[in-house]
C-alpha positions as CSV (number, residue, x, y, z in Angstrom):
1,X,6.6,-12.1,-0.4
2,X,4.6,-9.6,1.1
3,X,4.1,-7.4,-2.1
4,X,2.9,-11.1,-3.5
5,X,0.4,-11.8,-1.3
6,X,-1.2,-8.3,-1.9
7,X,-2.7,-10.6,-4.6
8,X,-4.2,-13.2,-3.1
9,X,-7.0,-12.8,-1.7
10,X,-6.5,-15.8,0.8
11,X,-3.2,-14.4,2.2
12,X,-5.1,-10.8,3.0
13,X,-7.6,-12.0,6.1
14,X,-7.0,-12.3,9.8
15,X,-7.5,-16.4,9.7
16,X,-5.1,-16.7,7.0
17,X,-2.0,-15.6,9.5
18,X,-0.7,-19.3,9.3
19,X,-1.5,-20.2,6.1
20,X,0.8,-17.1,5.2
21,X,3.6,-17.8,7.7
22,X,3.9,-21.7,6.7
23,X,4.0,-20.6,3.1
24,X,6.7,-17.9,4.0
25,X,8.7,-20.7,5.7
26,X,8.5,-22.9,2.9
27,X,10.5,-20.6,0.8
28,X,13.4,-20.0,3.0
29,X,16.6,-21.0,2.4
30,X,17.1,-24.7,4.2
31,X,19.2,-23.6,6.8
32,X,17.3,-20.5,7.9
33,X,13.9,-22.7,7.6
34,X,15.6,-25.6,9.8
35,X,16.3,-22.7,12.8
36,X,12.8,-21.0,12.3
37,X,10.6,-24.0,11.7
38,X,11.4,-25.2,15.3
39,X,9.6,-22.4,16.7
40,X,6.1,-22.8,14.6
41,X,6.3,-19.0,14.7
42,X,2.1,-18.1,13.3
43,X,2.8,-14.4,13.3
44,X,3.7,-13.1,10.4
45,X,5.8,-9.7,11.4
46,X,7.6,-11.7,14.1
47,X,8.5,-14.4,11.4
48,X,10.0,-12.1,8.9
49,X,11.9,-10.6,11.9
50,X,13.6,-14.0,13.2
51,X,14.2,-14.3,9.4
52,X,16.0,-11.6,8.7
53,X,18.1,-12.5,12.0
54,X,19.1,-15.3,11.2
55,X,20.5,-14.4,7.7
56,X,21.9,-11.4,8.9
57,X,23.8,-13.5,11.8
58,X,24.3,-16.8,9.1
59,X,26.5,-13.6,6.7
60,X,28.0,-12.6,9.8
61,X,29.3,-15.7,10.9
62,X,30.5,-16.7,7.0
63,X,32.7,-13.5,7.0
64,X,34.1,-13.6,10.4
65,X,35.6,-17.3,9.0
66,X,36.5,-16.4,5.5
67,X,38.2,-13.5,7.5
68,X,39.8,-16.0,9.8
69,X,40.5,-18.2,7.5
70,X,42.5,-15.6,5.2
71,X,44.7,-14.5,8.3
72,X,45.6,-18.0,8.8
73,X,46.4,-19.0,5.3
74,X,49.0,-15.9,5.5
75,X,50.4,-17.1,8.1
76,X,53.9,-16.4,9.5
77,X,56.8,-15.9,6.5
């Protein structure tokens, strides 16, 4: 997104910080959007941090139940 907006001459001044950050958010997947839009985060490089978080803990959590699930469906023989 970033490298994008190198291009757009709207994107690269101070008073365009929530322009930029409400068009970041709109691209999100749904459920990270839903988490972040709460906040109305308006700075960018704090925005692309929660971000990343929250994929990073939304992949986490996935694997630690496809884990869990997997030990389950073994079960005892």
């Amino acid at each position: 997104f970033e490298a994008l907006c190198v291009f757009s001459p709207h994107y690269n001044t101070v008073e365009a910080e929530e322009d930029k950050c409400v068009k970041f958010e709109s691209g999100l997947r749904p459920d990270i959007k839903q988490l972040i839009g709460f906040f109305e985060i308006r700075d960018f490089p704090t925005l692309m941090t929660k971000a990343r978080i929250c994929d990073e803990d939304g992949k986490a959590k996935s694997s630690y139940y496809k884990a869990l699930n997997d030990w389950k469906g073994k079960g005892p023989d």
